[in-house]
Structures are given as structure tokens and as C-alpha cells.
C-alpha positions in Angstrom: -26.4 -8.3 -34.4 -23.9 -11.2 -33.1 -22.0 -11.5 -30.0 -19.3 -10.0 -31.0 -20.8 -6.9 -31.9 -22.8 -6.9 -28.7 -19.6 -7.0 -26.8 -18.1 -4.3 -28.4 -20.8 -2.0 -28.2 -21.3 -3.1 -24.4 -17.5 -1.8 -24.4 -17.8 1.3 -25.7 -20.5 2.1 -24.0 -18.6 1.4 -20.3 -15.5 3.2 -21.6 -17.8 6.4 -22.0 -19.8 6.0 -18.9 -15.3 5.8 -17.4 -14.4 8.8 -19.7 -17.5 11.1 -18.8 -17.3 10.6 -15.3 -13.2 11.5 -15.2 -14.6 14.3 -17.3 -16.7 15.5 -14.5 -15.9 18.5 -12.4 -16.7 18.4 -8.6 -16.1 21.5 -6.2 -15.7 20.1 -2.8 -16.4 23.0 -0.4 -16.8 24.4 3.3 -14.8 21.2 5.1 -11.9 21.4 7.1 -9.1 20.0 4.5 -6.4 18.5 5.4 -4.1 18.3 2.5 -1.6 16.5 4.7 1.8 18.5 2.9 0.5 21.8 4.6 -1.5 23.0 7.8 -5.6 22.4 7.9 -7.4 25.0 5.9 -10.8 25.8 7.3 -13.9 26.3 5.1 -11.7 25.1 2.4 -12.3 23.9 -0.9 -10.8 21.3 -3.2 -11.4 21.0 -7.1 -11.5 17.5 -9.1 -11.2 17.5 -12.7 -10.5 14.6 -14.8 -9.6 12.4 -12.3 -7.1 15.3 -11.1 -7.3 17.7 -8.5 -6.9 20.9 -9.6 -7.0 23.4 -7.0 -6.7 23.4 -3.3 -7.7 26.4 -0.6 -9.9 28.3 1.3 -10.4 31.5 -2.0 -11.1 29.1 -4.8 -12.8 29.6 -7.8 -15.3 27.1 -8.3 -15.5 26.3 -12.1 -19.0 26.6 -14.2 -21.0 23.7 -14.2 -19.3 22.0 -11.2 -21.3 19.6 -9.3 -20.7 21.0 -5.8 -20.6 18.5 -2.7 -21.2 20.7 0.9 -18.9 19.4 3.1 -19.7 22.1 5.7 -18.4 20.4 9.5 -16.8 17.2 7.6 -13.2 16.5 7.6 -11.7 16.3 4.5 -8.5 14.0 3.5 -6.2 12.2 1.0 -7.4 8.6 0.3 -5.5 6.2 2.6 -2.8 4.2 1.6 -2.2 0.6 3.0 1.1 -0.1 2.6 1.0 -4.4 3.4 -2.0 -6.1 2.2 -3.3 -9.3 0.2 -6.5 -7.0 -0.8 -7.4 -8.5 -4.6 -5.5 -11.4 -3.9 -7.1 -13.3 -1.2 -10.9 -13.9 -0.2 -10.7 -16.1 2.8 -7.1 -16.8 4.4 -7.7 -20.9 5.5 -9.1 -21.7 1.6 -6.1 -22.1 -0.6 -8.4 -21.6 -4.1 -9.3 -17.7 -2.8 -5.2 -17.3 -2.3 -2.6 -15.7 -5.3 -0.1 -13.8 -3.0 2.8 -17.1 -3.3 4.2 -19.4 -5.3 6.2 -22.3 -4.3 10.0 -22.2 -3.7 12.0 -19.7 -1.7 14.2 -17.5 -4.3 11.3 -16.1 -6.0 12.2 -12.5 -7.0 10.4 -12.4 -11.1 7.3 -13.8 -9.3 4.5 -10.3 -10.2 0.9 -10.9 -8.0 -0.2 -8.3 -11.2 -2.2 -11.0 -13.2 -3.6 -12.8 -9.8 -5.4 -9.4 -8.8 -9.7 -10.1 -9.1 -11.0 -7.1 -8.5 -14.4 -8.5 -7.2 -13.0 -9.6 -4.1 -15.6 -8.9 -1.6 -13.8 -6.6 0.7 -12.1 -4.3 -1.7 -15.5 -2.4 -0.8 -15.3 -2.9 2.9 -12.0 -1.5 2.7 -13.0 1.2 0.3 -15.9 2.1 3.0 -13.4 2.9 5.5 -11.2 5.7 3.6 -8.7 3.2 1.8 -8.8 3.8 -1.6 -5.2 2.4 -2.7 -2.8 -0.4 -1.6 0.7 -1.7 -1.8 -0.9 -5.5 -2.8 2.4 -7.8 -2.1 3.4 -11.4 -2.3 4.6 -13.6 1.0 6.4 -16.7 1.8 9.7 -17.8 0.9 13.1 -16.2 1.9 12.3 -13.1 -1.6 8.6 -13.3 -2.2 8.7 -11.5 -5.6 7.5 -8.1 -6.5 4.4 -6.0 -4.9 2.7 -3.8 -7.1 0.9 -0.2 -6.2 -3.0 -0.5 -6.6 -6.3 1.9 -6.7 -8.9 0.1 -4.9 -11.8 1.2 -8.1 -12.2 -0.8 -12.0 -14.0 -4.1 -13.0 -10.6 -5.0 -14.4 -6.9 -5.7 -12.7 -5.7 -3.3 -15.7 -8.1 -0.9 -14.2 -6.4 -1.2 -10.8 -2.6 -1.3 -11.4 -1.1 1.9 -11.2 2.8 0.7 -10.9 4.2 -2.7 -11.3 6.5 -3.5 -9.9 6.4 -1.0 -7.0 9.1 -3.1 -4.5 10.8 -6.6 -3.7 9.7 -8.4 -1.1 12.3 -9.7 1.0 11.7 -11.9 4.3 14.8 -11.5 7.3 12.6 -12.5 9.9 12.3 -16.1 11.8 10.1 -17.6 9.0 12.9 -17.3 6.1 15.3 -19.5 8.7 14.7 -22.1 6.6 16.2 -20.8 3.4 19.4 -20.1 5.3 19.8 -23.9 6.3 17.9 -22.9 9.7 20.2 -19.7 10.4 19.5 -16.1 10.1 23.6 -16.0 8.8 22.6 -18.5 6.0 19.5 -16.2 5.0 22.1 -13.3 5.0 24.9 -15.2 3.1 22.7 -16.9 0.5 21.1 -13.4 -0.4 24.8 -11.8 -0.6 25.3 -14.9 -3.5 22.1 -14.0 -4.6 22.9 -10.3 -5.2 26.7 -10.9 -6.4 25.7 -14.0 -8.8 22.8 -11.5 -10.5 25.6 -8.8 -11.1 27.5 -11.4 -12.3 25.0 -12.5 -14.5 24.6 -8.4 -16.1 28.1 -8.3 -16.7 28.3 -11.8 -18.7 24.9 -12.1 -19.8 26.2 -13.5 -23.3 28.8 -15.7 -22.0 25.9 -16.9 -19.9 23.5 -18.0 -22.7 26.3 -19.5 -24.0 26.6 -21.5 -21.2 30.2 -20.3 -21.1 29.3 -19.4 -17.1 29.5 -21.7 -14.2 26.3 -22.4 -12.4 24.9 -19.2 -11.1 22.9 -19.2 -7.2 19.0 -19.3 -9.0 18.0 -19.2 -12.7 18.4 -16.3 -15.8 14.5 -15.1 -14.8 15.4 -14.4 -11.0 18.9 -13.1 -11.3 17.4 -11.0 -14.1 14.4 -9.8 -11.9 16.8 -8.7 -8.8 18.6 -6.2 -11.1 16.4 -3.6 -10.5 16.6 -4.0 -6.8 20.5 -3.6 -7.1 20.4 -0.3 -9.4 18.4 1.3 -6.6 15.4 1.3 -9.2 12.6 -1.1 -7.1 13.2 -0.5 -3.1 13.5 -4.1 -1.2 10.6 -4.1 1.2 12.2 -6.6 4.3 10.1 -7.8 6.7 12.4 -7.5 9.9 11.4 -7.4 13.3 14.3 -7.9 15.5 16.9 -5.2 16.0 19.8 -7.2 14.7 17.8 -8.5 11.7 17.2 -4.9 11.1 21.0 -4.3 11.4 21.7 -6.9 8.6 19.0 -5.2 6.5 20.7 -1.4 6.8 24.3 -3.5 6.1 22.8 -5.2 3.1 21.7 -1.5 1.8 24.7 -0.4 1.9 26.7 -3.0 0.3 24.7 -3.2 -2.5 23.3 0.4 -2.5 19.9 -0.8 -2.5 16.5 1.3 -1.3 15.5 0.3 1.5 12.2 0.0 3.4 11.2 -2.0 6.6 8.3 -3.5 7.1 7.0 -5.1 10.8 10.1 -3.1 12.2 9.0 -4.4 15.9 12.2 -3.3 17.7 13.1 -0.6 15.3 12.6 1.9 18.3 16.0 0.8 19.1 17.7 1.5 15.9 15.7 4.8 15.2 18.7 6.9 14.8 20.2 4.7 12.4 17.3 4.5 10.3 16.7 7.5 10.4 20.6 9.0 9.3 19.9 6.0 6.5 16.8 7.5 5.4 14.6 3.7 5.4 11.7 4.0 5.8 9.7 1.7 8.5 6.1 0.1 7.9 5.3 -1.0 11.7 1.7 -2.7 13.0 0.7 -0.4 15.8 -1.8 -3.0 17.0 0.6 -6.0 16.8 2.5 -5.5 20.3 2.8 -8.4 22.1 6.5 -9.9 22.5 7.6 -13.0 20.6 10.9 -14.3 20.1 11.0 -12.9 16.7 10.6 -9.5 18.5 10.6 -9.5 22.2 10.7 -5.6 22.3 7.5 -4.9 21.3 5.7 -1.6 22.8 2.7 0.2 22.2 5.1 3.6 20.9 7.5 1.9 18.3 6.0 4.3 15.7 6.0 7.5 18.7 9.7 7.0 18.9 10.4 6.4 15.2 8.5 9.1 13.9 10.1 11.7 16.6 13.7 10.4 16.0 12.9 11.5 12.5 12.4 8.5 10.4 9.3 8.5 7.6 7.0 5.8 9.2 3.9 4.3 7.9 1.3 2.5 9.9 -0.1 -0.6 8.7 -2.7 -2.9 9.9 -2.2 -7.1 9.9 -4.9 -8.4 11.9 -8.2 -9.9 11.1 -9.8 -6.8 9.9 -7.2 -6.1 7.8 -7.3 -2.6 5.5 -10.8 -1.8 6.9 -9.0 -1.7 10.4 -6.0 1.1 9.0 -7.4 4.4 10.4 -7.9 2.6 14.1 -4.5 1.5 14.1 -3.0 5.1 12.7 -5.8 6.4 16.0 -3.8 3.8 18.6 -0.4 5.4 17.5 -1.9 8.5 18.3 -3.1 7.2 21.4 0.1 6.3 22.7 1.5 9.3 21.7 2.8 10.7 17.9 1.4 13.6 16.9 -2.4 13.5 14.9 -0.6 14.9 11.8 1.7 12.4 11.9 -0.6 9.2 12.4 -2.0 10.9 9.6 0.7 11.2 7.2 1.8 7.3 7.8 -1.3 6.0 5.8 -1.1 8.9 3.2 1.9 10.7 2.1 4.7 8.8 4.2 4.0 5.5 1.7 3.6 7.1 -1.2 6.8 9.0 -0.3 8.4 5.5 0.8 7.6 3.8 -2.6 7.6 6.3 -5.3 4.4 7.3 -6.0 4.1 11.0 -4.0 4.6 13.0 -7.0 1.0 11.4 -7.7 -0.2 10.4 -4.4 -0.3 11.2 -0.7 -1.3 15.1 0.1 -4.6 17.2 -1.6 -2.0 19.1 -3.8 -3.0 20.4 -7.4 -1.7 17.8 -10.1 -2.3 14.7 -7.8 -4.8 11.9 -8.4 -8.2 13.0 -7.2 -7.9 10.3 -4.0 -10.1 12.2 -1.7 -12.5 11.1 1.4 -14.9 13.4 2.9 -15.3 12.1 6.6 -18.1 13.2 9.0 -15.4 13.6 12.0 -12.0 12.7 13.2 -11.7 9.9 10.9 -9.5 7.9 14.1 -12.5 8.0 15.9 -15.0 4.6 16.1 -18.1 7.2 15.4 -16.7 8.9 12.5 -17.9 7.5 8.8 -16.8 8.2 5.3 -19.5 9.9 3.2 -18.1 10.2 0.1 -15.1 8.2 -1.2 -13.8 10.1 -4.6 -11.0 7.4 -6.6 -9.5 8.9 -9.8 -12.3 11.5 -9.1 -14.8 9.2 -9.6 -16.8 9.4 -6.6 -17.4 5.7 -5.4 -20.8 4.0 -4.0 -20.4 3.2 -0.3 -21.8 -0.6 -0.8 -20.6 -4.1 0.0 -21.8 -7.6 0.7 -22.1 -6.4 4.2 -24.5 -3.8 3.2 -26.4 -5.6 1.2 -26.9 -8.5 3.9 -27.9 -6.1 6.2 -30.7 -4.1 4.1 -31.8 -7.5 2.8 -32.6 -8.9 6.4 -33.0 -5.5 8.2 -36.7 -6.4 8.0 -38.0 -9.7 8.7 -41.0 -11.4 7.2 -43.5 -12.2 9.4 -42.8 -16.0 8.9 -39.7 -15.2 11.1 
């Protein structure tokens, strides 16, 4: 038999192992759920099917043949959702080979991280061990870093992974796009407003353009091309603002050009929370990034407390050197300095899949909903708390990393040692 035919047959043969394991049934029972669009139901019960859930509630009928999980005194909850990662697209930050989230130039709006996702980064796992079991993977650096796409953290393939693409522009209003404004946070404003009237420009006289019947336009076809979906309200702009007046220009930039708007870093956004919240945008802050700088000297502890009472959808990301692994602690410190436990909750399930699209699919233990489910031993804020089973697309996924390896290699010693 040749190679080819091996590798076929080695295909087909994975693609069943993939389609008998969707196939599978699984009757999740006896936890405390917490399907996050409704209150807690005790002794509940949740049904997967085909990568779906099914059926949600405390008097469910548990299908024949079902392969039943007891989740009697575990918590039960939505995968989490990590709304500001590089997960798939770096390895190790200081070694420019294990980086794909940038490209060079400022103005880089058709730029897609799709094709630079590898899906064997090592801590997809780590952050798959800890209850996140999809991400919002997006591009940095330069004034519009390109496009981020939606991602389930499960397949040996980036096609595996990629469940929208693109899912939102990323747009940078904070100190580090000074540059691209001539060193001014006005340039930065007016070179996007040319940016934004040149591409509408460019959809009205596309023809005359190719004909080169058009005066020179503020970036190329490709770009101006690629920010038309931003400016039809199709792909939300995702702008990293901290500052209140940078925020301003972000909310007077919506509504010029009627874009969708979501903040992310949003460090004084406390300040503006009534205006965010009348202009329905939706704020990504770092709960455990809150010491003042000059790009946001009104940082406190309860930026998320204050947004998420004022009424604005808030989601809770993590940035430091943990990264994704770190998202339920920082969800725990909001609640620590005050919003509600349903809340911190919500912002790393349904409040980004609300923000970006995707909660007609993800977010909230609902019937018709991806079967993104982690069964949790307690409170899953707390330190002591551990996922036990991590279900993504209803496959339910081995709790195993590098980490774990390393430490059942070298738990035990040889006596040489």
C-alpha cells in the first residue's frame, strides 16, 4: 500500500474517531448548573448530543444509552471565554520565531491571524485545564492591527479551531498608536477619519478606482476593502482605549461612522460608564492590571463593579504573565472588590459572546448551544477549586499538558538522584 493510501486511510480513520465521539450522548447530572441566562438549578442535569446540548434542568429525561457523568456537589458551567489573547499564536513572548499576532506597518486592517494559528502550542492545554475552552485570538501593534478571529481551544488543525473569522477589528487609541498620528492622539483620530472616508470612497468608485481614474486614496485597495465591513456595522472595532478622553474619541468615532463598538483595556471607563452604557459598547477591562500609568492614571481595583452596575455588558480579561490560565482569578478579584458572583461570571461567558456575535451559539448552558461545558469541583474563583471534566463541542477533553507530563515524569526520582 503507498503513502498516499496510508494517509488517507489514517484520515478517515480520525474523522470517525471526530464523528463518533460528536455522536456520543452524555447525561451530566446531580451538579449545581449554572447556565448563566437563568438562576442555578440544583441537582440539575445537562444533556450533550452531537456536539450540542440538548436539554437543560433539574426533571430531565436522560436519553438510552447515555454515558452518565455524576457531578453530585460539583459546580457546573459554560466553557470560559477569553476575550484578548495571543493563545495559538505565540509560544514564548521575547522569541520572535514562536510570534504570528503582527505584521509590519501601522494601517493593517486585511491582515487575518487565521492561517498563523498552530494548534500545538503548549499552553492551549494549560489554558484548557483551567475552564477556557474558547478565545477571541487577536492581532496587536500598529495604529489597526487587523482582524481577530473567534476560536475553540480543541482540533489538531487551525480549521478544526476557527469557529468565525473575522470576528472584530482591532483598533489601537491608546499611547502606543501615538506614532501613527505623527506623535498625537488628534493625528491617530484624524488619520482614521481619512481612513474610514477614503474606504467609502473607495465602495462608491471602486471601478473608477481600478481604472486608476481616482486620486491617491489614504492606504491600498486590500485595506480600504477590508475596513468595509467595520463601516456597515457588520465586524465590531475592538479599540484598545484606556483613558477617558481616548474612550470619548472612540464612542464619537461610532457614531460618525455607525460602527459597533467594543472597548478593550477601558482603564478609566468607570468615568464614562453612563455613556457607555446609553451607547450600548461593550468594555473588555483587566481586573488585575490596576496600577496608574499615564496612559490611564485612574485605575482602581472596581472599574468592572462600577461598569457592570451602571449597566454596561463587561467582560473580564486577563493580560498578565499567566495569561488565559489566570481568567477565572481575575473574574474572582472583580468579585472581590465588589460585582456581584453572577456577574464576574457572565463576563468570561455570555457577556463576550454577546459582545462579539457568537451568543446565539455560545455563552449560557441553553438547549441548541455548543456543548462548551466544565464540571468544576467548587467555586470555580476559588485557588482550591479544579476542573474535572472539560466537555469542547461535546467532546470531553483530557486534562493533560507539558506541565503534567513534567511532573509525572520526575514526580519520582531514581535513586541516582
Amino acid at each position: 500500500m503507498n503513502r498516499h493510501i496510508l494517509a488517507a486511510t489514517a484520515a478517515f480513520a480520525v474523522s470517525m474517531v471526530s464523528a463518533r465521539a460528536n455522536a456520543q450522548t452524555i447525561a451530566i447530572t446531580g451538579g449545581t448548573v449554572y447556565p448563566v441566562s437563568g438562576p442555578r438549578i440544583e441537582h440539575g442535569t445537562v444533556i450533550i448530543q452531537n456536539g450540542r446540548i440538548t436539554a437543560v434542568g433539574r426533571d430531565v429525561g436522560i436519553p438510552a444509552g447515555a454515558t452518565r457523568i455524576d457531578a453530585t456537589g460539583r459546580w457546573v458551567t459554560p466553557g470560559f471565554i477569553h476575550a484578548s489573547t495571543t493563545l495559538g499564536l505565540s509560544e514564548v513572548g521575547s522569541i520572535d520565531g514562536t510570534n504570528e499576532s503582527s505584521r509590519e506597518g501601522v494601517i493593517n486592517p486585511s491582515f487575518n491571524v487565521a492561517d498563523g494559528i498552530n494548534p500545538a502550542v503548549v499552553n492551549i492545554a494549560v489554558a484548557r485545564m483551567e475552564g477556557v475552552t474558547s478565545t477571541i485570538a487577536r492581532p496587536g501593534g500598529g495604529l489597526i492591527a487587523g482582524q481577530a478571529i473567534f476560536i475553540d481551544l480543541a482540533g489538531d488543525q487551525a480549521r478544526d479551531m476557527i469557529v468565525k473569522s473575522p470576528v472584530a477589528m482591532v483598533i489601537d487609541l491608546s499611547e502606543n498608536s501615538k506614532s501613527a498620528g505623527g506623535g498625537s492622539r488628534a493625528g491617530v483620530i484624524q488619520r482614521l477619519r481619512t481612513l474610514f472616508r477614503d474606504a467609502l470612497e473607495y465602495e462608491r468608485r471602486k471601478a473608477e478606482y481600478q481604472k486608476r481614474e481616482v486620486q491617491d486614496l489614504a492606504a491600498p485597495a486590500a485595506e480600504l476593502e477590508a475596513l468595509l465591513p467595520v463601516l456597515h456595522g457588520v465586524v465590531p472595532v475592538y479599540a484598545i482605549a484606556n483613558r477617558k478622553s481616548d474612550i470619548e474619541n472612540a464612542l464619537s468615532l461610532m457614531t460618525e461612522f455607525t460602527l459597533k463598538l467594543v472597548i478593550l483595556g477601558g482603564t478609566e471607563a468607570w468615568k464614562a460608564a453612563p455613556a457607555l452604557a446609553q451607547a450600548k459598547v461593550s468594555v473588555a477591562v483587566f481586573p488585575l492590571t490596576n496600577i496608574p500609568t499615564f496612559d490611564g492614571t485612574g485605575a482602581r481595583s472596581d472599574n468592572a463593579t462600577i461598569l457592570s452596575d451602571a449597566g454596561v455588558n463587561v467582560i473580564v480579561v486577563e493580560g498578565e504573565s499567566g495569561g488565559p490560565r489566570n481568567l477565572r482569578f481575575a473574574a474572582g478579584h472583580s468579585v472581590r472588590n465588589g460585582m456581584k458572583w453572577d456577574s464576574a461570571l457572565r463576563a468570561i461567558t455570555l457577556a463576550p459572546a454577546s459582545a462579539f456575535g457568537m451568543s446565539d451559539r455560545y455563552g449560557s448552558l441553553e438547549p441548541g448551544k455548543v456543548a462548551n461545558v466544565v464540571i468544576w469541583t467548587g467555586d470555580p474563583f476559588e485557588y482550591s477549586s479544579k476542573a474535572e471534566h472539560v466537555f469542547i463541542e461535546g467532546r470531553d477533553i483530557p486534562l493533560t499538558s507539558r506541565m503534567t507530563e513534567l511532573f509525572n515524569r520526575y514526580r519520582t526520582l531514581p535513586p541516582s538522584y
